[in-house]
N, CA, C and O atoms as CSV, one atom per row, in Angstrom:
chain,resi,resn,atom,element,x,y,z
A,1,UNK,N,N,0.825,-1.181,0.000
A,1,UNK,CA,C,0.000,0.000,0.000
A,1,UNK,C,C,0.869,1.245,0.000
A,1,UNK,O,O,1.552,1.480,0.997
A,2,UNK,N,N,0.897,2.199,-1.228
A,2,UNK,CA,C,1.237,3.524,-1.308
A,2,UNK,C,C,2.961,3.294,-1.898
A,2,UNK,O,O,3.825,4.164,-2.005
A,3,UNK,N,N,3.022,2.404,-2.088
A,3,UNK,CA,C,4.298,1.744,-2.445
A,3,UNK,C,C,4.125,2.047,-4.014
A,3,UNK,O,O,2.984,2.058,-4.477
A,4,UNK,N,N,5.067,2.256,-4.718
A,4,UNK,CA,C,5.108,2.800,-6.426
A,4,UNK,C,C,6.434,1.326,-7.197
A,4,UNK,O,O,7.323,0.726,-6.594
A,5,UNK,N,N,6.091,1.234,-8.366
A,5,UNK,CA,C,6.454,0.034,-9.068
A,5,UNK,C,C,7.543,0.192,-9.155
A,5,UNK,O,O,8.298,-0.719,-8.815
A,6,UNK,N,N,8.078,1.474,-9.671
A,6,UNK,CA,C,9.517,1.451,-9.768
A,6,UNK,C,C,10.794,0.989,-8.880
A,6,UNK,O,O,10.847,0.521,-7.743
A,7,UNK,N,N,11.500,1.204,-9.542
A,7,UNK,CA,C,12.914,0.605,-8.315
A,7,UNK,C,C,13.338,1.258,-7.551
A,7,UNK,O,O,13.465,2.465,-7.756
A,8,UNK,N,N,13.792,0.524,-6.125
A,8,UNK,CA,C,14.014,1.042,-5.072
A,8,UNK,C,C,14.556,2.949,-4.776
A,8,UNK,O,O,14.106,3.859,-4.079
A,9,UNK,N,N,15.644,2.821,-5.679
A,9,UNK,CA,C,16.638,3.797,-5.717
A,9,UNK,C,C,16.307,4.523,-6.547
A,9,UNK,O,O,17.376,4.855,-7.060
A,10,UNK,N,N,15.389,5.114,-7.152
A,10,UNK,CA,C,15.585,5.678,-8.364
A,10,UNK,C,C,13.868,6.537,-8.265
A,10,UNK,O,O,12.803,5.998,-7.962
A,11,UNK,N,N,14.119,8.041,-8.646
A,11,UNK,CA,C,13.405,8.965,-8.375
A,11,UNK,C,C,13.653,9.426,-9.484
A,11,UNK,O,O,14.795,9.688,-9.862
A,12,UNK,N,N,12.516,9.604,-10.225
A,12,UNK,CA,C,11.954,10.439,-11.690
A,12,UNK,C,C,11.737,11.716,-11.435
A,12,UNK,O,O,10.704,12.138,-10.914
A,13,UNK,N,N,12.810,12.487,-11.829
A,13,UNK,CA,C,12.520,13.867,-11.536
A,13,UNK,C,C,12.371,14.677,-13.015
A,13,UNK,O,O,12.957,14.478,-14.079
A,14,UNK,N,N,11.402,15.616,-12.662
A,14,UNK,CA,C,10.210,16.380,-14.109
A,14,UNK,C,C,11.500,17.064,-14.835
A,14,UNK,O,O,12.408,17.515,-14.137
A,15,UNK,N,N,11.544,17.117,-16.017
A,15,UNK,CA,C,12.346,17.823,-16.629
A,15,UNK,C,C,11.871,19.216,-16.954
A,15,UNK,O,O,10.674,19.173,-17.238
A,16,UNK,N,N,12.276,20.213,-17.006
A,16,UNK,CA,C,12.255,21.394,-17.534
A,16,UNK,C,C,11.027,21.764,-18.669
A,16,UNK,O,O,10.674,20.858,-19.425
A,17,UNK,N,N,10.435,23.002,-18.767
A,17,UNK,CA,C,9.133,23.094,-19.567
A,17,UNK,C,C,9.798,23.409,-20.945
A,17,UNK,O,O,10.591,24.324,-21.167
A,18,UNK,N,N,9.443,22.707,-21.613
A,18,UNK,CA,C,10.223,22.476,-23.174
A,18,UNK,C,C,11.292,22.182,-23.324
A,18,UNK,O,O,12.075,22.825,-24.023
A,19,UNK,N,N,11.511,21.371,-22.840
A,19,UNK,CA,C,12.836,20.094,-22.855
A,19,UNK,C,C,12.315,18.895,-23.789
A,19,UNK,O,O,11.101,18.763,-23.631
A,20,UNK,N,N,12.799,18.060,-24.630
A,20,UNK,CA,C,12.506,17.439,-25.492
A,20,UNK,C,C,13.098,16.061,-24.938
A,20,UNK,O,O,14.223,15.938,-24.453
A,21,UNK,N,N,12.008,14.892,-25.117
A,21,UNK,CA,C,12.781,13.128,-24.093
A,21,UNK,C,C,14.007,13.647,-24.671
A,21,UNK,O,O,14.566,14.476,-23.953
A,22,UNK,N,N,14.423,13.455,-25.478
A,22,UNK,CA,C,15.580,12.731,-25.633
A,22,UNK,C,C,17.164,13.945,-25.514
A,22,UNK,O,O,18.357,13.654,-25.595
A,23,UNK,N,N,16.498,15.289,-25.300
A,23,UNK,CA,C,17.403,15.987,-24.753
A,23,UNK,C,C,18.111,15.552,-23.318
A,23,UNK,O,O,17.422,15.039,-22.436
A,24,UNK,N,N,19.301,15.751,-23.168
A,24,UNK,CA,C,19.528,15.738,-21.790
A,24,UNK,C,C,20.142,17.588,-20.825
A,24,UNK,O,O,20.618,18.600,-21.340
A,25,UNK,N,N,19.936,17.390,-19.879
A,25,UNK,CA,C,19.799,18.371,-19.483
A,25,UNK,C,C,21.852,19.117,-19.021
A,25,UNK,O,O,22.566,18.682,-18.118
A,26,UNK,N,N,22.185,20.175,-19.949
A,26,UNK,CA,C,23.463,20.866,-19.997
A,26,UNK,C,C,24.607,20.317,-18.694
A,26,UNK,O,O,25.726,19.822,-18.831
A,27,UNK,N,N,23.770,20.648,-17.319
A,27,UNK,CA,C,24.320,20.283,-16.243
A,27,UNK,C,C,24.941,18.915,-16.256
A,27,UNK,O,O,26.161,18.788,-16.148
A,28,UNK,N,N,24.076,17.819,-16.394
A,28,UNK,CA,C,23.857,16.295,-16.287
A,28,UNK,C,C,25.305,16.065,-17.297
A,28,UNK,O,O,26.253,15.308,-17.087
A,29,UNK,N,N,25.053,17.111,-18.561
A,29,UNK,CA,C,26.310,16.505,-19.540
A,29,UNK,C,C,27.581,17.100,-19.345
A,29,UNK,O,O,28.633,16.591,-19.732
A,30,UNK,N,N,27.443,18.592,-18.514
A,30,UNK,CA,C,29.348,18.817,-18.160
A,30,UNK,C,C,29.606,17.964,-16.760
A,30,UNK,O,O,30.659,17.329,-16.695
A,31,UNK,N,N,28.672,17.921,-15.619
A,31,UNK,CA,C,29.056,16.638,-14.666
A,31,UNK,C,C,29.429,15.398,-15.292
A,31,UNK,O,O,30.242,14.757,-14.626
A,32,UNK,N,N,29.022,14.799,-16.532
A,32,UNK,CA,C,29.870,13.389,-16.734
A,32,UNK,C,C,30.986,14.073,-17.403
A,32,UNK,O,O,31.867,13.213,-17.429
A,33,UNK,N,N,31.342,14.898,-17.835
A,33,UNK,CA,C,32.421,15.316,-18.412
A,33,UNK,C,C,33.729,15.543,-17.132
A,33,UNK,O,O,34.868,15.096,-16.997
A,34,UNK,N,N,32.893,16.429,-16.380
A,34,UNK,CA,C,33.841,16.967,-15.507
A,34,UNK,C,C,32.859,16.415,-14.050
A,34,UNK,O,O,31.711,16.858,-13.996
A,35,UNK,N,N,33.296,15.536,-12.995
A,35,UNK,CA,C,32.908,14.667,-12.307
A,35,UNK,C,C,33.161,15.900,-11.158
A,35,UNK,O,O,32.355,15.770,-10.237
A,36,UNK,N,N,34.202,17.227,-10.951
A,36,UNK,CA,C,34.449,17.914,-9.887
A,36,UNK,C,C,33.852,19.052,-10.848
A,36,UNK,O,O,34.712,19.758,-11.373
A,37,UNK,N,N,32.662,19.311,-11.130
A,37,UNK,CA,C,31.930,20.486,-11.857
A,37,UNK,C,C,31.311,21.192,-10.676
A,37,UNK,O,O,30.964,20.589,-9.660
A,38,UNK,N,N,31.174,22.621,-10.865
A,38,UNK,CA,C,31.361,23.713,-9.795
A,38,UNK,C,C,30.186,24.282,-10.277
A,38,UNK,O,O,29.708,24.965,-9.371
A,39,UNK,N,N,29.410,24.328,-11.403
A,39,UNK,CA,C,28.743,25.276,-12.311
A,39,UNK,C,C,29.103,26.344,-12.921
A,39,UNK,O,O,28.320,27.127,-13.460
A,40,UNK,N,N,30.434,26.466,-12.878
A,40,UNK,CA,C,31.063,27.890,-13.848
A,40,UNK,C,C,30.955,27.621,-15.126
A,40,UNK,O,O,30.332,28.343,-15.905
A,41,UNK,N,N,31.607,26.455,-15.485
A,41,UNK,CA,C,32.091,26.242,-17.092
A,41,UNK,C,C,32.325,25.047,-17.353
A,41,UNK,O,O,33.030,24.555,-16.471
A,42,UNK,N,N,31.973,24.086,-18.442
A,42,UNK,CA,C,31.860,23.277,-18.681
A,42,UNK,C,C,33.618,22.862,-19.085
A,42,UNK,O,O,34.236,21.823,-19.318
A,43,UNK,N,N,33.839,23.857,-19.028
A,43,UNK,CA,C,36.058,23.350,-19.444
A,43,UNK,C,C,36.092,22.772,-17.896
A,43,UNK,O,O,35.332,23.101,-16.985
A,44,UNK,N,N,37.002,21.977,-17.855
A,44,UNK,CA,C,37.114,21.978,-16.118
A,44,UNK,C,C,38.292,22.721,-15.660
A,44,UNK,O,O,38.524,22.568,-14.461
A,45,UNK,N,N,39.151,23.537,-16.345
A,45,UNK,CA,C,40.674,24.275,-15.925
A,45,UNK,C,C,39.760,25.624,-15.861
A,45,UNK,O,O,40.106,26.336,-14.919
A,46,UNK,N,N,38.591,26.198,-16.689
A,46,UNK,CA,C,37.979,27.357,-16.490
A,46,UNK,C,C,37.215,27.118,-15.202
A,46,UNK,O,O,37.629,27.509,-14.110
A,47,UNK,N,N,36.141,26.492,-15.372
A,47,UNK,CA,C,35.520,25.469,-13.738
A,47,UNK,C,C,36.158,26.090,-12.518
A,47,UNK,O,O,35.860,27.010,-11.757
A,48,UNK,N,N,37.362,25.045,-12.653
A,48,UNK,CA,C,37.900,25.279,-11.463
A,48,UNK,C,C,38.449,27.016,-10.940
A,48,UNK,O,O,38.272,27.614,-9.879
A,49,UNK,N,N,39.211,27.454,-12.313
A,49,UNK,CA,C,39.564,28.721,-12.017
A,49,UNK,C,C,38.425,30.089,-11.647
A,49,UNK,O,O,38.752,31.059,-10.964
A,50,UNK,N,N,37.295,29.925,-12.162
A,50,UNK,CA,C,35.968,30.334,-11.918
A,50,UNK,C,C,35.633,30.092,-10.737
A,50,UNK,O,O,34.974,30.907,-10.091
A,51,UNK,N,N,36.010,28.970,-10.260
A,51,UNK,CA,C,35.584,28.652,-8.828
A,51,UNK,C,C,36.232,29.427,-7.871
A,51,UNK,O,O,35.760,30.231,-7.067
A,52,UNK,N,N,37.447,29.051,-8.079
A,52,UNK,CA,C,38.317,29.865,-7.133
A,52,UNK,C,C,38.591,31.502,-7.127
A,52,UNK,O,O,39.045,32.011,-6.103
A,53,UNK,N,N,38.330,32.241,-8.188
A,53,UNK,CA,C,38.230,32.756,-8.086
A,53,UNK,C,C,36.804,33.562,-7.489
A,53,UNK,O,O,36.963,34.616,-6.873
A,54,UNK,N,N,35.432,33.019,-7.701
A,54,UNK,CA,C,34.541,33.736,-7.253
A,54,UNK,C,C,34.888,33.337,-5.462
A,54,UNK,O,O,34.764,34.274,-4.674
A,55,UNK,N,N,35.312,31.945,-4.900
A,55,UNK,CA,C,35.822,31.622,-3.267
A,55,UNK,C,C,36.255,33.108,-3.174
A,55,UNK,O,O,35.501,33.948,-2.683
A,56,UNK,N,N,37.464,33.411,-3.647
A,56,UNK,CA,C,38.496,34.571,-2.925
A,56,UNK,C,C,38.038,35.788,-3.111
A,56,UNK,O,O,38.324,36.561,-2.196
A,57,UNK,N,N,37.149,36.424,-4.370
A,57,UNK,CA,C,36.240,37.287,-4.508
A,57,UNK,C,C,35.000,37.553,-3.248
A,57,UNK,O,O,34.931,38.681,-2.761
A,58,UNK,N,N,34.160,36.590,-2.823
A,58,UNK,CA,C,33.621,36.486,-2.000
A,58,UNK,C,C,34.162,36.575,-0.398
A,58,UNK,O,O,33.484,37.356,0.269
A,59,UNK,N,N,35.058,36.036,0.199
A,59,UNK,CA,C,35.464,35.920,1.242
A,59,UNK,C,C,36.646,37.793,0.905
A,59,UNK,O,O,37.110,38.288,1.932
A,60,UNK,N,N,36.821,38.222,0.119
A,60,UNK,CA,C,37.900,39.393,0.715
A,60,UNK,C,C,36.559,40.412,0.368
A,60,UNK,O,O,36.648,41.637,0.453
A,61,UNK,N,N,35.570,39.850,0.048
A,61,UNK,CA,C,34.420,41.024,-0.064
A,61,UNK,C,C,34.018,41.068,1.513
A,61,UNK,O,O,33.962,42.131,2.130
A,62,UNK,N,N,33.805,40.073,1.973
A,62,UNK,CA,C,32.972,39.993,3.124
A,62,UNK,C,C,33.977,40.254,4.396
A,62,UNK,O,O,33.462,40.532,5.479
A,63,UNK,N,N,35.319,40.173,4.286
A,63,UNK,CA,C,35.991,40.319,5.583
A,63,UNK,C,C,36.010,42.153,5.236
A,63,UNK,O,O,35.977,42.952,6.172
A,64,UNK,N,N,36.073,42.666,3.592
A,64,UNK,CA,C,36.489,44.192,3.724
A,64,UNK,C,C,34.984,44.810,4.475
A,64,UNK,O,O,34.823,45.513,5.473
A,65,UNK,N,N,34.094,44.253,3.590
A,65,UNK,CA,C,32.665,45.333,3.508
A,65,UNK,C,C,32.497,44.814,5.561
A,65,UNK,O,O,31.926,45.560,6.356
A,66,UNK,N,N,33.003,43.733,5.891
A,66,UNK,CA,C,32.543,43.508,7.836
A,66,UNK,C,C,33.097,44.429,8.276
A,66,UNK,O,O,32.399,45.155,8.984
A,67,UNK,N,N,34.877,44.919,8.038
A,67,UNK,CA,C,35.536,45.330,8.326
A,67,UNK,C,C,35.177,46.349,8.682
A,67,UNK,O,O,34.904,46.479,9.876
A,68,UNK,N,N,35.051,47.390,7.835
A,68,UNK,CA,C,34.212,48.721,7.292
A,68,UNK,C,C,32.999,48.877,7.704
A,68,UNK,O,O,32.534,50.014,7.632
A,69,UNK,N,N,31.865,47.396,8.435
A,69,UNK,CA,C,31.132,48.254,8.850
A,69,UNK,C,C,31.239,48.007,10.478
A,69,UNK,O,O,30.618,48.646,11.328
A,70,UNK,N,N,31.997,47.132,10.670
A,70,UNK,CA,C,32.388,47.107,12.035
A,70,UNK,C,C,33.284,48.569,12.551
A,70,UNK,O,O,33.217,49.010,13.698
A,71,UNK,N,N,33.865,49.000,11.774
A,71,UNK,CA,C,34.388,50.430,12.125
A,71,UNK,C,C,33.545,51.240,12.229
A,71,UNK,O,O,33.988,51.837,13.210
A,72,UNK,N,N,32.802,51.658,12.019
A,72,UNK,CA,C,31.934,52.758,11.304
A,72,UNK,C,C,30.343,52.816,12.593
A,72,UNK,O,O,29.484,53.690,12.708
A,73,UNK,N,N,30.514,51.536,13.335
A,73,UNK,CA,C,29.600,51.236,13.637
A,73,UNK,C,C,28.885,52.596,15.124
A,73,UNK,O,O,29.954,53.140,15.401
A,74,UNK,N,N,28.300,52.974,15.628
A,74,UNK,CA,C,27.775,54.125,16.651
A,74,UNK,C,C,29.094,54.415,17.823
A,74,UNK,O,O,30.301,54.277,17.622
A,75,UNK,N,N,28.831,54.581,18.297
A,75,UNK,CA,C,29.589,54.768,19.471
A,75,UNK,C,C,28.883,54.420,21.019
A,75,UNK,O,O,28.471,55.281,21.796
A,76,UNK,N,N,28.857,53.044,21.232
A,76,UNK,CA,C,28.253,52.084,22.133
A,76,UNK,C,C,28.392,52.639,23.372
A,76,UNK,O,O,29.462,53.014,23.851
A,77,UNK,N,N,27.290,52.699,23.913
A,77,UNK,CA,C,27.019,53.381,25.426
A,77,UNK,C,C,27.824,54.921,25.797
A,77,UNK,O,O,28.253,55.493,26.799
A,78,UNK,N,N,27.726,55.178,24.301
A,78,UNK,CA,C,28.391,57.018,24.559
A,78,UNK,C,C,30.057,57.604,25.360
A,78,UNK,O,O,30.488,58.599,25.942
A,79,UNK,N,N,30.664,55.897,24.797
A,79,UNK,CA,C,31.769,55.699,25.850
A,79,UNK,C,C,32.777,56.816,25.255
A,79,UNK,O,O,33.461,57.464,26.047
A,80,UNK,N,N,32.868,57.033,23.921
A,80,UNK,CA,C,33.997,58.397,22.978
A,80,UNK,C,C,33.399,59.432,23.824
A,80,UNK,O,O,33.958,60.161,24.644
A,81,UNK,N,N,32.224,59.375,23.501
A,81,UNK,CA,C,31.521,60.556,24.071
A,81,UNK,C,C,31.810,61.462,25.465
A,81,UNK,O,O,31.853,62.677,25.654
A,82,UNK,N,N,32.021,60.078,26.517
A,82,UNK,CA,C,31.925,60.479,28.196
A,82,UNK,C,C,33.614,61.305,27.925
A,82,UNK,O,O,34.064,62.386,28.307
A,83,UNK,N,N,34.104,60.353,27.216
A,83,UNK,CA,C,36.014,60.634,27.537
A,83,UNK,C,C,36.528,61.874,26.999
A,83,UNK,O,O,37.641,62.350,27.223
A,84,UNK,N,N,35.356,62.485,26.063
A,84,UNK,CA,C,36.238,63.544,25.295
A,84,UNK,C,C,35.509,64.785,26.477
A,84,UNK,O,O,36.049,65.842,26.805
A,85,UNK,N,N,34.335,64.337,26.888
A,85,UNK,CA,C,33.155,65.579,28.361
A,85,UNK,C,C,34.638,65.592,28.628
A,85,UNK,O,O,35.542,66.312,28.202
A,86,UNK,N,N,34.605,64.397,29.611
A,86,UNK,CA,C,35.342,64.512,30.469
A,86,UNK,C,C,37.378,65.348,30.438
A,86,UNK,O,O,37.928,65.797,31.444
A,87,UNK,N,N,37.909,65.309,29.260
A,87,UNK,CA,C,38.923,65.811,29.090
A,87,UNK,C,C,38.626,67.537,28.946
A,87,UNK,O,O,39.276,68.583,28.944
A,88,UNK,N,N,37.529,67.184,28.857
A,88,UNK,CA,C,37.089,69.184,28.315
A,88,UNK,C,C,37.041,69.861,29.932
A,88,UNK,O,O,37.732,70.758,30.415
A,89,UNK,N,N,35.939,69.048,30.534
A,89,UNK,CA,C,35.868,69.987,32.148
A,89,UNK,C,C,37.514,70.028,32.758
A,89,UNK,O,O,37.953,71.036,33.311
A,90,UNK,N,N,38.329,68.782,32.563
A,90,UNK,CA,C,39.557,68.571,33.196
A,90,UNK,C,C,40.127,70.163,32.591
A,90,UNK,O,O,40.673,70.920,33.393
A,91,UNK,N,N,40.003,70.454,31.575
A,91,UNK,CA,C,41.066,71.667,30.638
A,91,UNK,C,C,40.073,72.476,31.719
A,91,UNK,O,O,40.386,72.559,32.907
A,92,UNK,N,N,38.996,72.989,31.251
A,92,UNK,CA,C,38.779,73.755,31.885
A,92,UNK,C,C,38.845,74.137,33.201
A,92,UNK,O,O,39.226,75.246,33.576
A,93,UNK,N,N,38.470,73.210,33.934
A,93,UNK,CA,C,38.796,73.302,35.805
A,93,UNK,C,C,40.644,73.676,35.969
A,93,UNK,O,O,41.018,74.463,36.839
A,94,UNK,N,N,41.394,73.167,35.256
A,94,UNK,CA,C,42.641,73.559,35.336
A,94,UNK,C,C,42.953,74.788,34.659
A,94,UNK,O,O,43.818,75.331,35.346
A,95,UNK,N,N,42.649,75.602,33.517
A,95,UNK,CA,C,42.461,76.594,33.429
A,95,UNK,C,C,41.953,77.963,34.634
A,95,UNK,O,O,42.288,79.140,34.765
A,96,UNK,N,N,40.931,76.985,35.394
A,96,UNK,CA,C,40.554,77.860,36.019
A,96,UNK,C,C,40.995,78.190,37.589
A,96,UNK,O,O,40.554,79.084,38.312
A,97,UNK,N,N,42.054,77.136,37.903
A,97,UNK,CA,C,42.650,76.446,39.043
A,97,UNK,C,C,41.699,75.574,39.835
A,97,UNK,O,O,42.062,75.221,40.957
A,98,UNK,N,N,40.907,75.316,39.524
A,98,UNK,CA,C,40.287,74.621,40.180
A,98,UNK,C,C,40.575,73.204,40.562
A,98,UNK,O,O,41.460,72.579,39.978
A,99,UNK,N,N,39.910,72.711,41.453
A,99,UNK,CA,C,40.373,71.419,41.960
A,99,UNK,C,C,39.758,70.275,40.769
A,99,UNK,O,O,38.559,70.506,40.610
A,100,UNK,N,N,40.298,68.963,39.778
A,100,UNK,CA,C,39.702,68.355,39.060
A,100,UNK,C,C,38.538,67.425,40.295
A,100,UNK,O,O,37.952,66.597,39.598
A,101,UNK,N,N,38.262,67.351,41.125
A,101,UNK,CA,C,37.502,66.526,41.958
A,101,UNK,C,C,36.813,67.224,43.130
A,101,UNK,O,O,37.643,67.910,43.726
A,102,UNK,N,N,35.558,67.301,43.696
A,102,UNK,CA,C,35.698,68.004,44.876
A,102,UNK,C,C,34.479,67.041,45.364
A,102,UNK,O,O,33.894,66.401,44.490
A,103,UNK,N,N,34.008,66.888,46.928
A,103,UNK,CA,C,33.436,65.919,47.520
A,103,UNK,C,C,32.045,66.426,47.288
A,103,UNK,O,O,31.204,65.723,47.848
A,104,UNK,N,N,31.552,67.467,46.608
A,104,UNK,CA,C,30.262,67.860,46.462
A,104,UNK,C,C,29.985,67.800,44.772
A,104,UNK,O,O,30.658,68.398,43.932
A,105,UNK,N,N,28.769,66.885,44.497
A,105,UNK,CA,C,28.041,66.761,43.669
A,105,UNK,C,C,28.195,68.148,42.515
A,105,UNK,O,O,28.781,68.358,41.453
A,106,UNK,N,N,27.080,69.078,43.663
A,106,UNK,CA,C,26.548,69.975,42.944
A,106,UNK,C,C,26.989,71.037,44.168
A,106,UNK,O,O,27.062,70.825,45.379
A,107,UNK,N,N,27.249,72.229,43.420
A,107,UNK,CA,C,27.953,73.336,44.313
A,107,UNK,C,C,26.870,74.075,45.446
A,107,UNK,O,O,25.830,74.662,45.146
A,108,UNK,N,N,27.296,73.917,46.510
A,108,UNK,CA,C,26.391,73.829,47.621
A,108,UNK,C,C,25.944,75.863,47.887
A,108,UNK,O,O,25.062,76.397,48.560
A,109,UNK,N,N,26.902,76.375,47.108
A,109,UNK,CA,C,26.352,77.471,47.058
A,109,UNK,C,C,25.030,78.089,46.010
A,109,UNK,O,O,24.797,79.291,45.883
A,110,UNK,N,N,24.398,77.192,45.447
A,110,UNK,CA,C,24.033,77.470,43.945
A,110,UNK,C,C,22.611,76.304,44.331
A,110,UNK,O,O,21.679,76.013,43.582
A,111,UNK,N,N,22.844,75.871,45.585
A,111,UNK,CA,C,21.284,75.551,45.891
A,111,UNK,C,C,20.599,75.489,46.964
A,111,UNK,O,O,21.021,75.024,48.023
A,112,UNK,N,N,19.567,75.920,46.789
A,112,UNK,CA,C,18.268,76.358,47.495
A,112,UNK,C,C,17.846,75.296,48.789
A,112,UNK,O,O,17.179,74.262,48.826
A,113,UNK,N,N,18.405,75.901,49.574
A,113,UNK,CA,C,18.311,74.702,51.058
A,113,UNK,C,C,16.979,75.609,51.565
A,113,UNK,O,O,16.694,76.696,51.062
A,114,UNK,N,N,16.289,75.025,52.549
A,114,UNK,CA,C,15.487,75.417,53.592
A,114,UNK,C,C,16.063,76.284,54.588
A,114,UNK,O,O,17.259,76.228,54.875
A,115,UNK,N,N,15.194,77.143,55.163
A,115,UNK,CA,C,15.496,77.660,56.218
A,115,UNK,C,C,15.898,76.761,57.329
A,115,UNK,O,O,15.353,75.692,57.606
A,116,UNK,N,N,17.026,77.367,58.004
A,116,UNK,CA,C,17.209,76.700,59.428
A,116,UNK,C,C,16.492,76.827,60.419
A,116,UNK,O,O,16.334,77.967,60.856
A,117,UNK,N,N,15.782,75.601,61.135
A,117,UNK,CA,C,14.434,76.227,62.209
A,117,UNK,C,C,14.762,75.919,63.471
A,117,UNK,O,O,14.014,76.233,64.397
């Protein structure tokens, strides 16, 4: 049941829309020609050189164009960003003699406390 007559191994696959029986199909005839066929070219010294060359074409495309966009990429958690603030107040506080560090936040003269009761 659901079992088909043909032989074990062997799968009939549809040929192409206007393919003629007794054509065979281009691929089918440079693979018996050339048994290490790549799909470039039915020569196998072009084949192969086609091959290798689109390999090394491909792989120095993809390490340049990663390369390039791995450089290029934002500036992650604003870290360029904090270091260049931070070298600017340093110039300036030393310009101005000031201390680069002091134990208060925010300058205790410049905010609005409550009355003392």
């Amino acid at each position: 049941r659901g079992r088909s007559a043909g032989s074990p191994g062997a799968v009939a696959l549809p040929r192409p829309l206007g393919a003629e029986a007794h054509e065979e199909e281009p691929m089918l005839v440079a693979q018996r020609k050339n048994p290490d066929y790549h799909g470039f070219s039915a020569d196998p010294d072009a084949d192969m050189l086609n091959m290798r060359a689109a390999f090394v074409a491909g792989i120095s495309i993809a390490i340049v164009l990663g390369s390039v966009f791995v450089h290029y990429l934002p500036d992650y958690g604003l870290q360029q960003w904090a270091r260049r603030e931070a070298e600017i107040l340093v110039r300036e506080r030393e310009c101005r003699g000031q201390p680069l560090l002091t134990s208060n936040y925010y300058d205790p003269n410049c905010l609005p406390l409550p009355p003392p009761e």
